[in-house]
C-alpha positions in Angstrom: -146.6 11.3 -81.3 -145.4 7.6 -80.6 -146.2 6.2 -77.0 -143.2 5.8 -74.9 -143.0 2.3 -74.0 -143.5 2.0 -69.9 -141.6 -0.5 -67.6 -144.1 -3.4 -67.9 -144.3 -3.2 -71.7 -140.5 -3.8 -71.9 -141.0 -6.8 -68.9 -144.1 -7.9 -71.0 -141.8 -8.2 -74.2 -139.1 -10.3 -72.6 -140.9 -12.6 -70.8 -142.7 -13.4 -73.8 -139.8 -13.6 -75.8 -137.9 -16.6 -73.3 -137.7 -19.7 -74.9 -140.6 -22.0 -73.6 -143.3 -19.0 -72.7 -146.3 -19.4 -74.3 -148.2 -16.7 -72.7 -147.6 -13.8 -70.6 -149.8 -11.6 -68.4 -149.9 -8.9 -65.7 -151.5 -9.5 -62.4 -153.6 -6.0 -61.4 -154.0 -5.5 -57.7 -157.5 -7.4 -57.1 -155.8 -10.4 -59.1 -152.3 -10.6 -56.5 -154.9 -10.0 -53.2 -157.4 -12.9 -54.8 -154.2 -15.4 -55.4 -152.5 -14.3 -52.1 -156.1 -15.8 -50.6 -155.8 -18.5 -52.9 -152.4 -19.2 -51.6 -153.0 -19.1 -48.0 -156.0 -21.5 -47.7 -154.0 -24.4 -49.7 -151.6 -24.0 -46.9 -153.8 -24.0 -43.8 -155.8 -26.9 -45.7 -152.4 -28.7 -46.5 -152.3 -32.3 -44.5 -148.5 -31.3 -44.6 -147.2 -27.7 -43.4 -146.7 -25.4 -46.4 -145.4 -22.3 -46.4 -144.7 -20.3 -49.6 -142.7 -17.1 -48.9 -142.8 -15.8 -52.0 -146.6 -15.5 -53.1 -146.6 -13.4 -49.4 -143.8 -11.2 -50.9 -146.1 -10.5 -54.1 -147.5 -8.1 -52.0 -144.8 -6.0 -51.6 -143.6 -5.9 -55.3 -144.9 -2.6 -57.2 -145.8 -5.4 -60.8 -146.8 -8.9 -60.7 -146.7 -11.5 -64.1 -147.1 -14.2 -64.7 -146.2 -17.0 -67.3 -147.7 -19.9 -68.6 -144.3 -22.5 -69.8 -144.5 -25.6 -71.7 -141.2 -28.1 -70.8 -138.5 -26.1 -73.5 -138.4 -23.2 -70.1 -135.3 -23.8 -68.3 -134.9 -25.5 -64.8 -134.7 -23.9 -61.7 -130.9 -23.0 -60.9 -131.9 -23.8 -57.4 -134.2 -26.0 -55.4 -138.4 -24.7 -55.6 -139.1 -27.0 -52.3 -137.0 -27.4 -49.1 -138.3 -29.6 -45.8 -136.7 -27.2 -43.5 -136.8 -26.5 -39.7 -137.3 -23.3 -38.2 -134.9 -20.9 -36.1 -131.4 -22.3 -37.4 -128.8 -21.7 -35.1 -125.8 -18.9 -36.2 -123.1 -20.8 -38.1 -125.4 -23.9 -38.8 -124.0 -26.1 -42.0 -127.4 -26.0 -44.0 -129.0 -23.4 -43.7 -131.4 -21.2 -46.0 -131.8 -17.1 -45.0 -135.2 -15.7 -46.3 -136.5 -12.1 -45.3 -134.0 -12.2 -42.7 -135.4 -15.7 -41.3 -133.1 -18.7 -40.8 -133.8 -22.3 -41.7 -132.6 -25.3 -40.9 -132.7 -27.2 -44.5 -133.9 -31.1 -43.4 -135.1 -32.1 -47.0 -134.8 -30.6 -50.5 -136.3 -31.3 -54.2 -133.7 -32.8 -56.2 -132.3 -30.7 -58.8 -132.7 -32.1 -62.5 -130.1 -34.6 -63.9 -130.1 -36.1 -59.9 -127.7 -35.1 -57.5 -124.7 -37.2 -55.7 -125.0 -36.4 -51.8 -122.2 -37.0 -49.3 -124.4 -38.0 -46.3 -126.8 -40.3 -46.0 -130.2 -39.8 -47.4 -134.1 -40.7 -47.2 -135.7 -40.4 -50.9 -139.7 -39.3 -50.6 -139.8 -40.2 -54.9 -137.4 -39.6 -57.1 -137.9 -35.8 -56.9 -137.1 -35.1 -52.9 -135.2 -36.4 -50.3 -134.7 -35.9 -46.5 -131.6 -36.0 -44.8 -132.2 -37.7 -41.7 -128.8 -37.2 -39.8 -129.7 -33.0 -39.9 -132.5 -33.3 -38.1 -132.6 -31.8 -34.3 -135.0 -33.7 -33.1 -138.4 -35.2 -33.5 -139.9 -33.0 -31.5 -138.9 -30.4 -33.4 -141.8 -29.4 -36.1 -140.7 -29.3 -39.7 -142.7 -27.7 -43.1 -142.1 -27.8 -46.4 -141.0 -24.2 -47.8 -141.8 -23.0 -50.9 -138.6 -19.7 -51.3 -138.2 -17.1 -53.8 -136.2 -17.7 -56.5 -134.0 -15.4 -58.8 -135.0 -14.9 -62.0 -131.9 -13.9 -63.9 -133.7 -13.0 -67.3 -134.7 -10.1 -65.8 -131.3 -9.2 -63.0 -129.1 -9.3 -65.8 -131.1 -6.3 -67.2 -131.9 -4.8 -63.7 -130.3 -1.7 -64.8 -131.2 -1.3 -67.7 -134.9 -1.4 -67.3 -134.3 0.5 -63.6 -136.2 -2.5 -61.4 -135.3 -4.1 -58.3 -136.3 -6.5 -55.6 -136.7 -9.3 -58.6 -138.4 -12.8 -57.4 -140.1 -15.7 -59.0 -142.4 -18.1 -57.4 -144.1 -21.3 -58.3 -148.1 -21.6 -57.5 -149.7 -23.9 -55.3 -152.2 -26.3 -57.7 -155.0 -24.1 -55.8 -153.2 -20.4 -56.8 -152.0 -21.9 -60.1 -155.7 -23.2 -61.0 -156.7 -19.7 -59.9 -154.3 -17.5 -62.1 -155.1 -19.7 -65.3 -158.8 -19.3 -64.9 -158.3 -15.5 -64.5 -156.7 -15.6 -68.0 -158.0 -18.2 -69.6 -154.4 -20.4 -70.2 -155.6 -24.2 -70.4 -155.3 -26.5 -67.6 -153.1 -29.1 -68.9 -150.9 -31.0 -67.0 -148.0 -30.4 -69.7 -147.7 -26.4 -69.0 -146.8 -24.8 -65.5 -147.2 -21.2 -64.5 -144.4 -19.3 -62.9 -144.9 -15.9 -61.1 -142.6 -13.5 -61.6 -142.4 -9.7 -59.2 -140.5 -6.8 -59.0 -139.7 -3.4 -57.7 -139.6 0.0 -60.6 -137.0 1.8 -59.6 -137.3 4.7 -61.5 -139.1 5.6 -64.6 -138.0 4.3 -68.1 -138.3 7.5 -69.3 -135.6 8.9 -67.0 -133.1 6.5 -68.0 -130.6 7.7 -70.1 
């Protein structure tokens, strides 16, 4: 009798299957705990405030992957790093909502092909910028935020493959370093890791 393919075998298949993947692996529960750790000491070590919401969120996801992805992988539809501040104010004009927290968005990576902004901004490199006229105040701390990010390989087949609560998250150098030593992918500057969670909703075998 033929094994019914599971949930993560299907995942397993697409990832690996997305133009620019070279490898593709599943995180077990000692792995996600171990990178979370990973995670959390780059940011209290960081001479810069860094928080990255999504490796926290990991930990509620029922599966974890994670790919390895040369420079043929897609951009981001949306920016990986903000400089935000926290506590934005109801009705603010750039703000960012994550897990039901409100930022105020002071600085953001610049999205690939550059972007034209309509107010007056500070370049970091040719990769970020800060726009100084948003800020509240100087007393007011900033960090730079690391969101969740869609992954839309996998929503568009959401119902299909019955999983929810879909996120993707880029690795600190520290968590990244981490995750490619726990699989042996090579450390080389041209290929990134990306992790990818989500939610099973209900089994593939009850799908109809």
């Amino acid at each position: 009798m033929e094994k019914e393919e599971s949930t993560a075998d299907r995942v397993r298949e697409i990832l690996k299957n997305l133009h620019g993947v070279i490898n593709v692996a599943q995180l077990d529960d000692t792995q996600r705990s171990r990178l979370i750790e990973h995670e959390r000491h780059y940011e209290t070590s960081s001479v810069l405030p860094v928080r990255n919401i999504g490796v926290g969120l990991l930990a509620q996801r029922d599966r974890c992957f994670v790919i390895l992805k040369d420079t043929r992988f897609r951009p981001p539809r949306m920016p990986t790093v903000f400089l935000v501040e926290e506590g934005a104010p109801e009705g603010g004009d750039h703000v960012i909502t994550i897990e039901g927290a409100r930022y105020n968005v002071v600085g953001e990576e610049v999205m690939e092909g550059g972007s034209s902004y309509q107010e007056p901004t500070i370049p970091l490199d040719t990769s970020f910028v800060i726009f100084p006229n948003r800020r509240t105040g100087p007393q007011v701390p900033c960090s730079f935020l690391l969101p969740p990010i869609p992954f839309l390989e996998l929503e568009r087949l959401a119902t299909e493959l019955g999983i929810g609560a879909i996120l993707s998250i880029s690795p600190s150098l520290a968590a990244d370093t981490f995750v490619r030593t726990s699989f042996g992918f090579p450390l080389t500057n041209d290929l990134a890791t990306l992790l990818i969670g989500f939610n099973e909703i209900r089994p593939l075998a009850a799908r109809v």
